[in-house]
C-alpha positions in Angstrom: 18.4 1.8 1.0 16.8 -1.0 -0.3 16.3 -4.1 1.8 15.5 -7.8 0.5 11.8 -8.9 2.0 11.8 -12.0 0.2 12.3 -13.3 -3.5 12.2 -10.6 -5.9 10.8 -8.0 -3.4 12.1 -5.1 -1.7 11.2 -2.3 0.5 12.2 1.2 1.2 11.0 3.8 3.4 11.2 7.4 2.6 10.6 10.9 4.3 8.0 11.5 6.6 5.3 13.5 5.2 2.8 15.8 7.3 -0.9 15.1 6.9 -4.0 16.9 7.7 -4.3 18.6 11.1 -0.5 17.7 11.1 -0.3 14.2 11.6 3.3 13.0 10.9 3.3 9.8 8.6 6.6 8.2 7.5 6.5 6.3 3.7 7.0 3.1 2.4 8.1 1.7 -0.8 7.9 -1.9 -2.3 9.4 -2.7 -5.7 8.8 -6.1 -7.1 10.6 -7.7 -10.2 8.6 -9.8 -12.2 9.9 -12.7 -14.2 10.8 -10.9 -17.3 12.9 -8.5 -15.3 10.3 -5.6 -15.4 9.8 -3.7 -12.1 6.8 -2.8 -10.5 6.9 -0.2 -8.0 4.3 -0.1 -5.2 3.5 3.9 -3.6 6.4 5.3 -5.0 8.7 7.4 -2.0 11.0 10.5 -2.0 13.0 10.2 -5.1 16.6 10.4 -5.1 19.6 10.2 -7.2 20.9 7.1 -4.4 17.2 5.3 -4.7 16.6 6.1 -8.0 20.3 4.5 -8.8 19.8 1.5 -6.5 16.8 0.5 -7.9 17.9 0.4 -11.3 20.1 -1.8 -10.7 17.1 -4.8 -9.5 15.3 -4.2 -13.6 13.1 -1.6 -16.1 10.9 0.9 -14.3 7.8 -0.1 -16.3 5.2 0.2 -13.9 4.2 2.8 -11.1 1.5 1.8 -8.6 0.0 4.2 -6.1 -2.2 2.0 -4.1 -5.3 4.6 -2.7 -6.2 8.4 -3.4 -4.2 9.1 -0.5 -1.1 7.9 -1.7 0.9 10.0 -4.7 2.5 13.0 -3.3 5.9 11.4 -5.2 4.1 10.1 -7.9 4.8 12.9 -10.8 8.4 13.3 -9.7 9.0 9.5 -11.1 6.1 9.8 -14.0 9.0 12.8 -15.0 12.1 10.4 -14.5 10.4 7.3 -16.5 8.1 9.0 -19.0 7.5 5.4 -20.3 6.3 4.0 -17.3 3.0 2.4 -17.5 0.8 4.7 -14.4 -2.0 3.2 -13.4 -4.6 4.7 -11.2 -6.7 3.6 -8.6 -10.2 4.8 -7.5 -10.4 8.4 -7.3 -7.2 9.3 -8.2 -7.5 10.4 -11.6 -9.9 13.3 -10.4 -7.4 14.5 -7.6 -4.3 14.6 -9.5 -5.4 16.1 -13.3 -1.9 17.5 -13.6 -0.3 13.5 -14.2 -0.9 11.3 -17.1 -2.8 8.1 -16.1 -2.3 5.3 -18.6 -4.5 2.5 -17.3 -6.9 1.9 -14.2 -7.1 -0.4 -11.5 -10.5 -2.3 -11.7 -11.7 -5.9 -10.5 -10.0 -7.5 -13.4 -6.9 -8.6 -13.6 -3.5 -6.9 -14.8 -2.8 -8.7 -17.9 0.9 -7.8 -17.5 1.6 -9.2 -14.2 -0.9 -12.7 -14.5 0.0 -15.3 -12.2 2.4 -12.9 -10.9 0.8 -10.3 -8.3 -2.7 -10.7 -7.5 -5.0 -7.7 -6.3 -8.3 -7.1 -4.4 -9.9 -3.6 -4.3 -11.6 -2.8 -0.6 -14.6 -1.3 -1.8 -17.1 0.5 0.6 -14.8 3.1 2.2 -16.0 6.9 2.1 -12.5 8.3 3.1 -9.9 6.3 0.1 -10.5 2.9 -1.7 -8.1 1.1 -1.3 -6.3 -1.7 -3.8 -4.5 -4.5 -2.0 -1.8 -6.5 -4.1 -0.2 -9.9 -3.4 2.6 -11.0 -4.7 2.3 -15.2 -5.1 6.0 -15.8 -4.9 6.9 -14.5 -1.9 3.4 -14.7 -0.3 3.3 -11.0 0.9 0.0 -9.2 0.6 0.8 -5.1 0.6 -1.8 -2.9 2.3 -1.5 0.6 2.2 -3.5 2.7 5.2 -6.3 0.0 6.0 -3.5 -1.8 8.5 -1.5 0.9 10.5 0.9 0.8 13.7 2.6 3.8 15.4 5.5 3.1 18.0 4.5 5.0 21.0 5.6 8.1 21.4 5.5 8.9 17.5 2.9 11.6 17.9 3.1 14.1 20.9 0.2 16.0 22.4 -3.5 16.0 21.6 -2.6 14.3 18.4 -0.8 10.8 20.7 -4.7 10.6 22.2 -6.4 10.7 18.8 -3.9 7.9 17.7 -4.5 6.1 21.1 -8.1 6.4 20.3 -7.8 5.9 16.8 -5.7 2.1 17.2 -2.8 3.7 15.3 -0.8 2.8 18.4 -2.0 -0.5 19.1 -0.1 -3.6 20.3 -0.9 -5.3 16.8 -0.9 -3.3 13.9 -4.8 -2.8 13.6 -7.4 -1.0 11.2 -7.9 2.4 12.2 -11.2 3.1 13.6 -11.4 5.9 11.7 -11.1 3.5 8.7 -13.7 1.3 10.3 -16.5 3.3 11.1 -16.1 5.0 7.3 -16.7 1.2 5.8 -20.5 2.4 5.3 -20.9 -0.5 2.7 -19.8 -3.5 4.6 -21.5 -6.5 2.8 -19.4 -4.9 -0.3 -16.1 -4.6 2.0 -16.6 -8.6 3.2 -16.7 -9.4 -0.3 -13.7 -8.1 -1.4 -12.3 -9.1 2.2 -12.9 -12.5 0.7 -11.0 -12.4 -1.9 -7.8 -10.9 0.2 -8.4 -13.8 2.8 -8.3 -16.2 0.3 -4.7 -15.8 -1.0 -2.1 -17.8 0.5 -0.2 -15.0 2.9 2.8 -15.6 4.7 4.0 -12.3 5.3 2.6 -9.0 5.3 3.9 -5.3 4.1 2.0 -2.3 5.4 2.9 1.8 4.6 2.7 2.7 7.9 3.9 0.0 10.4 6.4 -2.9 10.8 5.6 -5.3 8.5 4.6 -9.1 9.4 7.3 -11.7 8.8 5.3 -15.2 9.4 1.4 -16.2 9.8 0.3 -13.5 8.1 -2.9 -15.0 7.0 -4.1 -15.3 10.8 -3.0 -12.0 11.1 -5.2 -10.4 8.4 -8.0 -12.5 10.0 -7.3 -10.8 13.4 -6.9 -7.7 11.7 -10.4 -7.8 9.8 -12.4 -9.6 12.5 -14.6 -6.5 13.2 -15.6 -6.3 10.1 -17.9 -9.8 10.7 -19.3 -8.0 13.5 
């Protein structure tokens, strides 16, 4: 079920999906309509005759956006529904999954086809997935993907509820992962594209794996990244 996160932006979560060492993770979708009624969809979920349905209803399919490495289990399943979808890759993605058809990649520059729409930023410097963070200027959301995680308590059981403890997946705040932090080996690289993020305009905040953040959310991605000035 879609729901509304501000103007000409939605969200929808999906299944859980099991990870390595069997780490539960539940998904998140965000579809945005640009001004000429074309829809781009952010780390496409489960799909479905309901979801794929609903969502044709907000515009075109024309573009389909998974945001890190880690993030395309769903991706061929919509690449078959829309073959003339624009699929754009980001870093290290192509070599993972040779089986789909990758039209374009996500670089510094921008995407000609959604100028002055949605921005991005690409957090260079991270061994485990490079991540691209998007922003969308007219509702003021910036959309991270794993860098900013939060796990209600009790969503893991066992050994694997101490890792996440450990980890900051279960934090008060939705927090980077230490996991994600320590693997930041290039961190003058990672402030410099940190700059770029922190320089947008953010009111609110969408993250795969957490609640998102409704108000301040450019103090929050300060609090969020502060670490990474240490």
């Amino acid at each position: 079920m879609l729901k509304e996160f501000g103007p000409n932006i939605w969200i929808t979560d999906g299944p859980t999906v099991t990870a390595a060492a069997g780490f539960r993770y539940p998904t998140r979708m965000a579809i945005i309509r640009l001004s000429n009624g074309d829809l781009v969809l952010w780390s496409p979920t489960a799909l479905t005759d309901d979801l794929r349905a609903e969502v044709e209803t907000l515009g075109a399919i024309r573009y389909l956006v998974p945001p890190n490495s880690l993030h395309h289990t769903f991706l061929a399943d919509w690449q078959r529904a829309y073959p003339d979808a624009t699929v754009y890759a980001p870093p290290g993605l192509r070599e993972k999954r040779k089986d789909i058809r990758f039209d374009a990649d996500l670089s510094d520059g921008p995407i000609a086809a959604w100028a002055g729409e949605i921005d991005h930023a690409i957090m260079w410097g991270n061994r485990i997935t490079t991540e691209v963070v998007f922003f969308h200027r007219q509702s003021a959301t910036a959309i991270f993907t794993d860098l900013i995680q939060q796990f209600p308590r009790g969503w893991f059981k066992g050994w694997r509820a101490l890792v996440a403890r450990l980890d900051l997946m279960t934090a008060a705040e939705p927090s980077v992962p230490r996991k994600f932090r320590v693997a930041f080996t290039d961190r003058h690289t990672a402030r410099e594209s940190l700059r770029r993020i922190l320089a947008w305009p953010t009111e609110k905040v969408i993250v795969a794996h957490g609640l998102p953040i409704t108000d301040e959310g450019q103090a929050f991605l300060c609090r969020a990244f502060r670490w990474l000035d240490d």
